[in-house]
C-alpha positions as CSV (number, residue, x, y, z in Angstrom):
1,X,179.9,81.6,-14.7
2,X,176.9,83.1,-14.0
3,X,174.9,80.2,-14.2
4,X,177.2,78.2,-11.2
5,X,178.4,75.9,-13.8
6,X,181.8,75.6,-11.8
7,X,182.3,72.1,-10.2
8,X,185.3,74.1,-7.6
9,X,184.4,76.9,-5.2
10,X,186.7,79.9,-6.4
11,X,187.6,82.7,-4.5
12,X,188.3,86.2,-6.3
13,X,189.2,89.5,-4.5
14,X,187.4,92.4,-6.3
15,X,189.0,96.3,-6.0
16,X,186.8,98.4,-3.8
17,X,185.4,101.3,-6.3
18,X,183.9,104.4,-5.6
19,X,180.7,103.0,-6.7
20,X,181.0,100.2,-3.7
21,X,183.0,102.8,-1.3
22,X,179.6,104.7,-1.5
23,X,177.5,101.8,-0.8
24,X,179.6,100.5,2.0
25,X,179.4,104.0,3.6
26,X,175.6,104.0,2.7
27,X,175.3,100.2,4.5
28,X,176.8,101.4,7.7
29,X,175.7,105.2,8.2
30,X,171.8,104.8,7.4
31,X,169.6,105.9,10.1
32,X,166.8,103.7,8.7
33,X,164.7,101.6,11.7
34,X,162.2,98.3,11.5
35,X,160.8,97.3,8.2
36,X,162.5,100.5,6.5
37,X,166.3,99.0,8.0
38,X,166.1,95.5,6.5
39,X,164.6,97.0,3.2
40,X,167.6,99.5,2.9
41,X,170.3,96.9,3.7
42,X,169.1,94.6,1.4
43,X,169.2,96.4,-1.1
44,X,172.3,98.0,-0.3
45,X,173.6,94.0,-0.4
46,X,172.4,93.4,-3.7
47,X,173.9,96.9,-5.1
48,X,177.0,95.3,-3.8
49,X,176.6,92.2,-5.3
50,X,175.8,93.5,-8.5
51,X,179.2,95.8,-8.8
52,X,180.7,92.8,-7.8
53,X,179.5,90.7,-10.7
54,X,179.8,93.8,-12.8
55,X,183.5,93.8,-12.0
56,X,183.8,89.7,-12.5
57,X,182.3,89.8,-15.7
58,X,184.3,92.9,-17.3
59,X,187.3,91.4,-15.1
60,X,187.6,95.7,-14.4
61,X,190.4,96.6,-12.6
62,X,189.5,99.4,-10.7
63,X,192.8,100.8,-8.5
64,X,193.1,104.2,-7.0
65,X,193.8,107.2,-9.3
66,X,196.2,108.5,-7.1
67,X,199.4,107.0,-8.1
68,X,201.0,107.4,-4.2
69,X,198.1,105.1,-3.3
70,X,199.4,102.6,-5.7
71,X,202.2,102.2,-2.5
72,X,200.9,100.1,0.4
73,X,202.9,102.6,2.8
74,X,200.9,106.0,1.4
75,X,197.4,103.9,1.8
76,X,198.5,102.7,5.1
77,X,199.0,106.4,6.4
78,X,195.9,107.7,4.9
79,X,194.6,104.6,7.4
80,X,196.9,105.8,9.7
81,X,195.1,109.4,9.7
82,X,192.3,108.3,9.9
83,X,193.0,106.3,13.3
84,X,194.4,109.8,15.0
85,X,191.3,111.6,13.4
86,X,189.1,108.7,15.7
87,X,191.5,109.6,18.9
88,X,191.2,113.1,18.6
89,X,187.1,113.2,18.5
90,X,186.9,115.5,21.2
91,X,190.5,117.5,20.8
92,X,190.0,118.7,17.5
93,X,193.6,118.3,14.9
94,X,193.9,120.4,11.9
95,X,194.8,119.1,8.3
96,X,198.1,120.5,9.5
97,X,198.8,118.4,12.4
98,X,197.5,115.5,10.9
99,X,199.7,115.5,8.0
100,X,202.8,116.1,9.9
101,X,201.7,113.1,12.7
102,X,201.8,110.7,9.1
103,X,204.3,112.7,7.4
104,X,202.4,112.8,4.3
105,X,202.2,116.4,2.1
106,X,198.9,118.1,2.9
107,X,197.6,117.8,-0.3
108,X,198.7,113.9,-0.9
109,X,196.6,113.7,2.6
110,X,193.1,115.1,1.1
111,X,193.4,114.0,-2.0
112,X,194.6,110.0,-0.4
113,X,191.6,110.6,1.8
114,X,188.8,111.3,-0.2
115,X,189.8,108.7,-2.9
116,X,190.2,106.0,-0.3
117,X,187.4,106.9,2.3
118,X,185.4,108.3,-0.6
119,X,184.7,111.5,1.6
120,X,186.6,114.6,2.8
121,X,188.9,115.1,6.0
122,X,186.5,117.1,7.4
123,X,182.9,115.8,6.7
124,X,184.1,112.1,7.9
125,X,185.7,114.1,11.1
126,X,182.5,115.6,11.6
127,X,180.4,112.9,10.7
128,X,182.0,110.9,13.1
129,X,181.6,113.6,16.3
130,X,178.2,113.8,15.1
131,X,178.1,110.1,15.8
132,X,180.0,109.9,18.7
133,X,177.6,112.8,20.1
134,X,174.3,110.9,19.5
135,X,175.9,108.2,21.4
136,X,176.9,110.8,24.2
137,X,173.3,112.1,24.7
138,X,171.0,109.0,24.0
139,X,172.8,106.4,25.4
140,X,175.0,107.7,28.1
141,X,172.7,110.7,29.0
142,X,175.0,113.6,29.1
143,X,173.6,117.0,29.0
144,X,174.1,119.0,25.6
145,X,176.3,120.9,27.6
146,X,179.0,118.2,28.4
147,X,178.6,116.7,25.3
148,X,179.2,120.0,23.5
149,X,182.6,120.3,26.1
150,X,184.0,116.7,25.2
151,X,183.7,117.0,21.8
152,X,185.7,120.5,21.7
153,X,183.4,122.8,20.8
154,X,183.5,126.4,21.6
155,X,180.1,127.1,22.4
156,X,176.8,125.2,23.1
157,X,175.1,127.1,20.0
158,X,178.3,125.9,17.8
159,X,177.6,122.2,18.5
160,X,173.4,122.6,18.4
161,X,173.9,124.1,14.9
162,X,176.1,121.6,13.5
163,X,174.5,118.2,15.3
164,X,171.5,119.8,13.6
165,X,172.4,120.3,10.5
166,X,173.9,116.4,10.5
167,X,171.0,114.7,12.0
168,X,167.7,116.9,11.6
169,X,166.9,117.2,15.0
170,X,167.9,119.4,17.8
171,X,170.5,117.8,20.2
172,X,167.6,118.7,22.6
173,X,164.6,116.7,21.1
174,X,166.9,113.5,21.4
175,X,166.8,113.8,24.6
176,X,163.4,113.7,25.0
């Protein structure tokens, strides 16, 4: 098989693991640039590949350990909570809110969340304001301020400290 011995083309869908959740995340939030970019993605490719083939040659079967997952309606409202989390980037929604809007028990929420997305509510919440806020200031060219007002936070400070801590650099010095 691994030699292309096969006269046919064959197609084979593979389960997506933890190991290639993490990859795929890595793949598309890297904040690598030039040389250091097409390095990172290809070898983030052929870490891909290779869990691929790993899971072809063992013929692994590697489902969710969640058993409500198991049900394509409790993976499609972990989907579905992630899709309000994406509307609601500058009106923050608590864990709450969220689980009544997919009428899924809090707990079945974080837990269906984390195995599927391979992250938390919140860190993929704020990981994606931090995103959308980068976009904000360098490519639209609001001011901190407005930036720090559509996103929902309380206070200028609030939104410095935590676009800080997720990027490394003041929201100031993007600006610059």
């Amino acid at each position: 098989m691994l030699a292309f011995k096969h006269p046919h083309a064959f197609t084979k869908v593979f389960p997506l693991c933890n190991r290639k959740r993490n990859s795929l995340d890595a793949l598309l939030n890297h904040s690598y640039t030039g040389a250091l970019e097409n390095i990172f993605v290809n070898a983030k490719v052929h870490e891909l590949l290779l869990y691929s083939l790993d899971c072809l040659v063992d013929e692994k079967e590697e489902g969710f350990a969640c058993k409500f997952l198991a049900d394509e309606s409790g993976r499609d409202r972990i989907y579905q909570a992630r899709e309000i989390l994406l509307q609601h980037i500058g009106d923050p929604i608590t864990i709450k809110e969220l689980s009544r809007k997919v009428a899924m028990n809090e707990c079945y929420l974080k837990k269906g969340f984390k195995e599927v997305f391979g992250t938390t509510i919140f860190d993929f919440y704020q990981q994606q304001r931090m995103e959308h806020a980068k976009y904000l200031l360098y490519e639209k060219g609001l001011s901190v301020t407005d930036v720090s007002a559509l996103l929902g936070y309380s206070s200028i400070s609030h939104f410095s400290a935590a676009f800080k801590k997720h990027t490394g650099l003041k929201p100031c010095d993007l600006l610059r």
